[in-house]
C-alpha positions in Angstrom: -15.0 1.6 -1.6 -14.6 5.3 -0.8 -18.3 6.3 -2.7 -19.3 3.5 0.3 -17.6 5.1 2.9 -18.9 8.6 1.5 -22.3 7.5 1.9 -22.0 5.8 5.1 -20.8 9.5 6.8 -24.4 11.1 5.0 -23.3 12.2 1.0 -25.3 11.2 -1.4 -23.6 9.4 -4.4 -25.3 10.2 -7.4 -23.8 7.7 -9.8 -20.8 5.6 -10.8 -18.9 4.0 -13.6 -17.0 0.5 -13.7 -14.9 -0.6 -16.5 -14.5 -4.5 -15.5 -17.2 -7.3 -14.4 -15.4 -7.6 -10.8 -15.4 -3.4 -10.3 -19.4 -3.4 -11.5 -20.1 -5.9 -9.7 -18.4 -4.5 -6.1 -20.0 -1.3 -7.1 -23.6 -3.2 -6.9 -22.7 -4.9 -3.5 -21.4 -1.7 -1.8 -24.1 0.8 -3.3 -26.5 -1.1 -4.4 -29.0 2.0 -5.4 -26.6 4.0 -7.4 -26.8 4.0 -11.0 -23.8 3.0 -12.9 -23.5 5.4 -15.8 -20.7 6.4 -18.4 -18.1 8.7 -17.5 -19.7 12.1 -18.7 -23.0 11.4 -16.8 -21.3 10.6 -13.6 -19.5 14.2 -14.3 -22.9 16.3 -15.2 -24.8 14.5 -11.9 -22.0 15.4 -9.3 -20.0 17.9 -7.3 -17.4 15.6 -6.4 -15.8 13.3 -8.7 -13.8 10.3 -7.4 -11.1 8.8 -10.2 -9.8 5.5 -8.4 -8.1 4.0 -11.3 -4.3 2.5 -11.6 -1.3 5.6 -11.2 -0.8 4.5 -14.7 -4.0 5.2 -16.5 -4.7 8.0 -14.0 -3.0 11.2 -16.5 -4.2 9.9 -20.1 -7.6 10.0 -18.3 -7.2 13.3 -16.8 -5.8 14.4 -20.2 -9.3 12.7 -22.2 -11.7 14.1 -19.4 -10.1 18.1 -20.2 -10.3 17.6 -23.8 -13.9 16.4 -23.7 -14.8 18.8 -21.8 -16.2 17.0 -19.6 -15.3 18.6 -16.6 -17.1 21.3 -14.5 -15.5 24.6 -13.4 -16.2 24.4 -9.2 -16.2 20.5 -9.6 -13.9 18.6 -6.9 -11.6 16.2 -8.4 -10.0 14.0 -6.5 -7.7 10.8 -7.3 -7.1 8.0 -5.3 -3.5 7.3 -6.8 -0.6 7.3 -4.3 2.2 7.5 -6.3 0.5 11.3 -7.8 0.1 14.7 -6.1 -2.4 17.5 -7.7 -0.3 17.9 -10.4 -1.5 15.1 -12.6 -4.6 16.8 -12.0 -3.6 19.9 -14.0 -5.8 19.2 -17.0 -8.7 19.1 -15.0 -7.6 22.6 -12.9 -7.1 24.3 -16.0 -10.6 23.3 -16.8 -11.8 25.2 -13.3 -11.9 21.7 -11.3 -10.6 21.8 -7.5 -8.2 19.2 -7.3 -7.8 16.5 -4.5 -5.5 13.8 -3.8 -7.0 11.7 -1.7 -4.8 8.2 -1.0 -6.0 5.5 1.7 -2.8 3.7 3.3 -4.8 0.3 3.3 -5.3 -2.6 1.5 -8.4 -3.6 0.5 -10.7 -6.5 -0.3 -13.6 -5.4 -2.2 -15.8 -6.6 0.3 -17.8 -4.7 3.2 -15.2 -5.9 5.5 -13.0 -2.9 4.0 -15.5 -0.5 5.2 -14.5 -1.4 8.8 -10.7 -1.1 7.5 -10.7 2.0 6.7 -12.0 3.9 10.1 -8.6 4.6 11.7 -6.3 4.3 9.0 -4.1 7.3 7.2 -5.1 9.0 3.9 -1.9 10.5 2.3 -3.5 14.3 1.3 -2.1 16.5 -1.3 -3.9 19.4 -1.8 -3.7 23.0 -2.5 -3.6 25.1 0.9 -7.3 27.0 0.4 -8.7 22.9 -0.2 -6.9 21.7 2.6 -10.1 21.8 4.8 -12.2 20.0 2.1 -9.8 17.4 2.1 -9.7 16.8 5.8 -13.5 17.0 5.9 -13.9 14.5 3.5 -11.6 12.5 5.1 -12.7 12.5 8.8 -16.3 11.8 7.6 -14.5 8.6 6.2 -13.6 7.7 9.8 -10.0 8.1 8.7 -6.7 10.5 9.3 -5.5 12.6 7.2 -1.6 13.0 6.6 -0.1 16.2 4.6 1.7 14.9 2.0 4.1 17.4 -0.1 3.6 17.1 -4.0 7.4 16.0 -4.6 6.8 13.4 -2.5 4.0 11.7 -3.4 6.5 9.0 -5.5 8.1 7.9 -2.2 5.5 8.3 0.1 3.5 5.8 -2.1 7.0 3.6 -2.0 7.1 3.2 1.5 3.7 1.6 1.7 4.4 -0.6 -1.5 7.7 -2.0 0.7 6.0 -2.4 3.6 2.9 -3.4 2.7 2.9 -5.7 -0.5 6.2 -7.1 -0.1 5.0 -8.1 2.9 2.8 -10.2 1.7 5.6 -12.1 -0.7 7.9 -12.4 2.7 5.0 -14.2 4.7 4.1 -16.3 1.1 7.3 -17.3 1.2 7.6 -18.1 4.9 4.5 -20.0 4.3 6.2 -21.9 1.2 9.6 -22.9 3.1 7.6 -24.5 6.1 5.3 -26.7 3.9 8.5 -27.6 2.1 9.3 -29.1 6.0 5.7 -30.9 6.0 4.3 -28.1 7.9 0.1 -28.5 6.7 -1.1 -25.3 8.1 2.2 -23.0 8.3 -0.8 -19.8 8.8 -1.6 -21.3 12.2 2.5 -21.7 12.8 3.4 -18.0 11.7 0.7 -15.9 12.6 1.5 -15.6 16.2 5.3 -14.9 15.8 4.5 -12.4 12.9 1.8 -10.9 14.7 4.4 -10.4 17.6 7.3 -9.0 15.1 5.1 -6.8 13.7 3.8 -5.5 16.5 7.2 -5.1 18.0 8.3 -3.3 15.3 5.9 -0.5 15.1 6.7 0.2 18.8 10.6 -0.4 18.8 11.7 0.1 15.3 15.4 -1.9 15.0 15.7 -2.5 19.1 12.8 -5.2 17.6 15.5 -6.8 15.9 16.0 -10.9 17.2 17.1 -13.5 15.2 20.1 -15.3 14.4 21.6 -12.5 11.9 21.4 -9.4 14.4 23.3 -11.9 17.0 25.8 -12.4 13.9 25.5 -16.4 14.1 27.2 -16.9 10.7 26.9 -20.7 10.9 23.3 -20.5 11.7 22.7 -18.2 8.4 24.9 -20.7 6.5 22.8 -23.7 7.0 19.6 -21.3 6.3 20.9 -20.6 3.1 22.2 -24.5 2.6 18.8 -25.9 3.0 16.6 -23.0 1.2 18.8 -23.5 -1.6 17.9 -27.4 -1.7 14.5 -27.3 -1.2 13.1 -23.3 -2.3 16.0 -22.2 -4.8 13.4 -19.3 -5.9 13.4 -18.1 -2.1 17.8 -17.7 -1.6 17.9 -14.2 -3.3 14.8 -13.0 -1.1 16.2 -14.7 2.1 20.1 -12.9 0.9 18.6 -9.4 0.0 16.7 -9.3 3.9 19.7 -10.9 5.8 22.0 -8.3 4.5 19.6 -5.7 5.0 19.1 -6.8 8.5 22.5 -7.2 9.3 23.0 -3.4 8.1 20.2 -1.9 10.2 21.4 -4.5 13.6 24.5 -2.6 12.5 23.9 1.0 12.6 21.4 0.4 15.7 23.8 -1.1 18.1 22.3 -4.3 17.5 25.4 -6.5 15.8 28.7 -5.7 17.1 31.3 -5.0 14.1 33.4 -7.8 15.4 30.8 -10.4 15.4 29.4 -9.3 12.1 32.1 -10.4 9.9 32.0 -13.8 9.4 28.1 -12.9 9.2 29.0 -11.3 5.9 30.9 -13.0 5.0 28.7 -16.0 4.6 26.2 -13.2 2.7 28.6 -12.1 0.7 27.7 -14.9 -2.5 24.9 -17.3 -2.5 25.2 -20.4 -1.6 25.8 -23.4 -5.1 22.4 -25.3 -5.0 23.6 -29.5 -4.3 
């Protein structure tokens, strides 16, 4: 996606290398005249070298590419990890490579559509200071923003967008789940307006955003929540428990829920309800 977005902004990508049938075959959709080549050709045919592989395989490659010697001194390296900073690169620096971190805060589909995804969004850039304008450069050409992002804390930074971002995507699964369990056929079409709306409202005014019956601290309301999730989505209580006393915190601390209303409220969170 990024040798797409590369090429879009006028580089010329030389090569590339997939391991699996899905990654070849996005490879040939997005650039569809660049040779896919093994690893060491990709590294004798370009300046800049893009490893977007899992955070987990990213330093055992790293560590393999070094003692192959099959990177340049002057070559840009850059990862596309978000967990990892430069220094998982060290293998490669020691071998005279430039080291990039380069991490996109967006999700992506493998499809063209994530080419118009990824003008305006945040890439998460640790670099050393004298590659700091490489890093920018290459992301603005992306259409994107980049972010500085300190090396000891790459781990949390990544965190941050892994809560918000993929547990999202359980929450509104299992929104989706508990209103089918009510007969609701197309519970997209029922939540995408309200979570559009709490999203939106979030981003703008943070916990003041908060509505519902937990940050007005109607106990009996939560206990019937629980009741019935507990019947019918058993899977979904310690989810719907985890939230509710997160919520209740945050309405808390912001002003939100008053102390004295709040403790029947957690009361009622304090142990999950017995399933009938």
């Amino acid at each position: 996606m990024l040798g797409a977005a590369l090429a879009r902004a006028g580089h010329h990508v030389v090569a590339g290398y997939g391991v699996s049938l899905t990654s070849r075959t996005r490879a040939g959709a997005l650039l569809p005249d660049v040779p896919l080549v093994d690893v060491p050709q990709v590294f004798a045919r370009a300046g800049l070298v893009l490893l977007a592989v899992p955070d987990d395989a990213l330093p055992a490659l790293v560590e393999g590419l070094a003692s192959t010697n099959t990177i340049r001194p002057g070559q840009l390296v850059a990862h596309t990890c978000g967990r990892y900073g430069v220094g998982v690169l060290d293998p490669a620096t020691k071998a005279g490579a430039l080291p990039l971190a380069l991490h996109p805060a967006m999700t992506f589909t493998g499809t063209s559509v994530d080419l118009q995804r990824l003008s305006g969004a945040t890439f998460g850039v640790t670099a050393p200071e004298p590659l700091w304008p490489v890093a920018e450069a290459l992301v603005v050409e992306m259409g994107a923003e980049p972010i500085r992002v300190a090396e000891e804390r790459r781990a949390l930074y990544h965190a941050a967008l892994t809560h918000g971002a993929n547990h999202l995507v359980t929450l509104v699964n299992e929104a989706m789940d508990l209103l089918r369990s009510t007969g609701v056929a197309e519970p997209d079409k029922v939540l995408a307006p309200l979570l559009s709306a709490a999203l939106d409202n979030s981003l703008r005014q943070g916990d003041d955003a908060l509505t519902g019956p937990v940050s007005r601290g109607d106990a009996g309301t939560v206990a019937s929540h629980l009741a019935e999730i507990a019947e019918f989505r058993p899977e979904s209580v310690s989810t719907y428990l985890a939230l509710a006393r997160r919520t209740a915190g945050r309405a808390l601390a912001a002003g939100r829920l008053k102390a004295s209303d709040a403790e029947a409220l957690l009361d009622v969170l304090a142990e999950p309800p017995s399933v009938p």
